[in-house]
C-alpha positions in Angstrom: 0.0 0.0 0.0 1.4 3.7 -1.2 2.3 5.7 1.8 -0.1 8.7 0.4 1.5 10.7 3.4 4.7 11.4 2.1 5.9 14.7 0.9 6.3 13.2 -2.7 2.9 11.7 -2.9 1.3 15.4 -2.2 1.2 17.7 -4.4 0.9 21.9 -3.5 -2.3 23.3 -3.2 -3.0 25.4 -6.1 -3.5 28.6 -5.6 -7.2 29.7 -7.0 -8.9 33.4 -5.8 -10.4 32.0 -2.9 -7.7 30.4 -1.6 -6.8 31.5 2.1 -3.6 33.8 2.1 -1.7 33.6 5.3 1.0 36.6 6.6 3.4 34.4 5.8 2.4 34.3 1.9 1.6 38.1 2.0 5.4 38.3 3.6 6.4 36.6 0.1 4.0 38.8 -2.0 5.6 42.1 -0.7 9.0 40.9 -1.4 11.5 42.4 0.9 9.6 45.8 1.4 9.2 44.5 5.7 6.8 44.4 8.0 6.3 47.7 8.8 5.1 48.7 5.4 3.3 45.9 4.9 1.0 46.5 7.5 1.2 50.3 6.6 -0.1 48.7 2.9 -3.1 47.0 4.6 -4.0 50.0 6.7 -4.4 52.1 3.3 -6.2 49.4 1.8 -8.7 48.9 5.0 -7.7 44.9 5.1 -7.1 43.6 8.4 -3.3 42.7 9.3 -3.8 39.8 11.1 -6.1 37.3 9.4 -6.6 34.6 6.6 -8.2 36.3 4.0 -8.8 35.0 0.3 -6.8 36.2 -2.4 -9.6 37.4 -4.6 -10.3 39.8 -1.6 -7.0 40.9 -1.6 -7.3 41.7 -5.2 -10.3 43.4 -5.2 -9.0 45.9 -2.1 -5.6 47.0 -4.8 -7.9 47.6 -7.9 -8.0 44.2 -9.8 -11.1 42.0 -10.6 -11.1 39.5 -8.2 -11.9 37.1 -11.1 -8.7 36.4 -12.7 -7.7 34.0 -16.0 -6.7 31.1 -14.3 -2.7 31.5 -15.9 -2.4 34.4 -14.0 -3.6 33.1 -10.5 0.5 32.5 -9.9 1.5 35.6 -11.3 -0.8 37.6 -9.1 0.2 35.6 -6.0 3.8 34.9 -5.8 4.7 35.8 -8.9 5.6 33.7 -12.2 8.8 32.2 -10.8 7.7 31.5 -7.1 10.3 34.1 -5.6 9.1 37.6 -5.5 5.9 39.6 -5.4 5.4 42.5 -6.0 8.3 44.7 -7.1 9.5 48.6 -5.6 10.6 51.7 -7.5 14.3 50.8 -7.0 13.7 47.4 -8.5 11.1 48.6 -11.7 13.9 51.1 -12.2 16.6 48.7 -12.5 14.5 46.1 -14.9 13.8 49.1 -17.0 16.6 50.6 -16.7 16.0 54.1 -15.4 16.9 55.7 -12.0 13.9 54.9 -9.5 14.1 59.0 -8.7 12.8 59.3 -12.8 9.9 56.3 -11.8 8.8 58.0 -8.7 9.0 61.4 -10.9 6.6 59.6 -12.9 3.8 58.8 -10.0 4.7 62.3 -8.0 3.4 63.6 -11.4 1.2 61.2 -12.8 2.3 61.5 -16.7 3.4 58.5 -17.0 5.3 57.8 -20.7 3.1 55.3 -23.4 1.9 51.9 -21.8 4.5 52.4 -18.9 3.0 50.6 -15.8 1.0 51.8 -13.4 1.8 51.0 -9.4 -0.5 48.3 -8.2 -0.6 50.0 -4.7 0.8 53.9 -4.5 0.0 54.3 -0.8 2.7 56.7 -0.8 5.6 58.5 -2.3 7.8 56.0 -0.3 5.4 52.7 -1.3 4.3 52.2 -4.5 4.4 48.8 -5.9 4.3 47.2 -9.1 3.5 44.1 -10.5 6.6 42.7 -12.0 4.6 41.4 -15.5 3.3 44.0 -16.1 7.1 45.6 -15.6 8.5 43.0 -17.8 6.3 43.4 -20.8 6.8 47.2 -21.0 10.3 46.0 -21.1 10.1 43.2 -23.5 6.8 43.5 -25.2 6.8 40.7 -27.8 7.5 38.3 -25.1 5.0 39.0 -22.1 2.6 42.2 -23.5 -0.2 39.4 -24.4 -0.2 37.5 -20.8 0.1 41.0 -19.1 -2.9 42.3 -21.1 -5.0 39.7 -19.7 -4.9 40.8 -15.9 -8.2 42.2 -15.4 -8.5 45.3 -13.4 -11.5 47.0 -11.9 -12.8 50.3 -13.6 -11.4 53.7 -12.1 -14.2 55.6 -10.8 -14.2 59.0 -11.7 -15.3 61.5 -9.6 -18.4 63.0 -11.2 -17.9 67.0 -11.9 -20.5 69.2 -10.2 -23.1 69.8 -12.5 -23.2 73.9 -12.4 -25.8 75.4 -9.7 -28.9 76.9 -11.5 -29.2 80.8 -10.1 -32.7 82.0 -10.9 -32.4 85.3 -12.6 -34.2 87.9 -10.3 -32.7 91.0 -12.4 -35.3 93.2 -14.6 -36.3 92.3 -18.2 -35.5 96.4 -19.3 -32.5 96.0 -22.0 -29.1 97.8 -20.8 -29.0 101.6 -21.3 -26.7 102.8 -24.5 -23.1 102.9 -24.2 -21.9 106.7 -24.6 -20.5 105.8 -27.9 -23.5 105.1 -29.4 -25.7 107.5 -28.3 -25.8 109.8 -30.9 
């Protein structure tokens, strides 16, 4: 009889939107920003620091749909290649090659150059975060533009502008005396 216990015989849960997120794989999402702005991160986005919480949840509190393809459920957890999360100025700087004072130029000002990413969480000038695919196909766009365009993410709300405030008109109906030019 197969001993089914075994750490060969199990395979690792896969990772789907409702799958339960400990601190320990938010710890590996962040990457090596610390705890300290980690929890500053789930203080701006109103999650609770210390609790199991769905990843689709987590999604849906940094702007993405929490219905993701399938092939990017990885990328939008540990990222593609296990190691790393979610990626800081210094390090989108260096993939791109740019100093990370011209990519935090970039958000202080928001005019941002053609299909550059956009931070996944700009909770302030000291954390914004990226998400490295999207980082690697503004970089090399023949080989990951078609996987990044598939990560779905919720519509911006725009503030509505203030429609303009009707003012009755309580003036007279007489028409406006001549100028002193045109009298005559």
């Amino acid at each position: 009889m197969p001993n089914t216990s075994s750490p060969k015989a199990c395979k690792a849960a896969k990772i789907t939107p409702s799958s339960q997120a400990t601190n320990a794989d938010f710890e590996k999402f962040f990457g090596e920003c610390g705890d300290d702005t980690r929890r500053k991160i789930f203080r701006y986005l109103g999650l609770p620091k210390r609790k199991k919480q769905p990843w689709g949840e987590f999604w849906n509190a940094v702007g993405l749909d929490p219905e993701q393809p399938e092939e990017l459920w990885e990328d939008l957890t540990h990222g593609s290649d296990g190691k790393n999360g979610l990626w800081d100025a210094a390090r989108v700087a260096e993939e791109i090659g740019l100093a990370a004072s011209t990519v935090n130029g970039y958000c202080h000002k928001k005019s941002f150059p053609d299909d550059f990413p956009r931070p996944l969480i700009d909770a302030s000038k000291k954390t914004r975060l990226w998400l490295p695919l999207e980082v690697r196909a503004y970089v090399r766009s023949s080989i990951y533009r078609a996987r990044a365009e598939k990560i779905r993410r919720k519509p911006t709300r725009r503030t509505a502008a203030k429609k303009a405030e009707r003012i009755p008109y309580t003036g007279t109906m007489q028409p406006l005396p001549p100028r002193s030019a045109d009298a005559g």
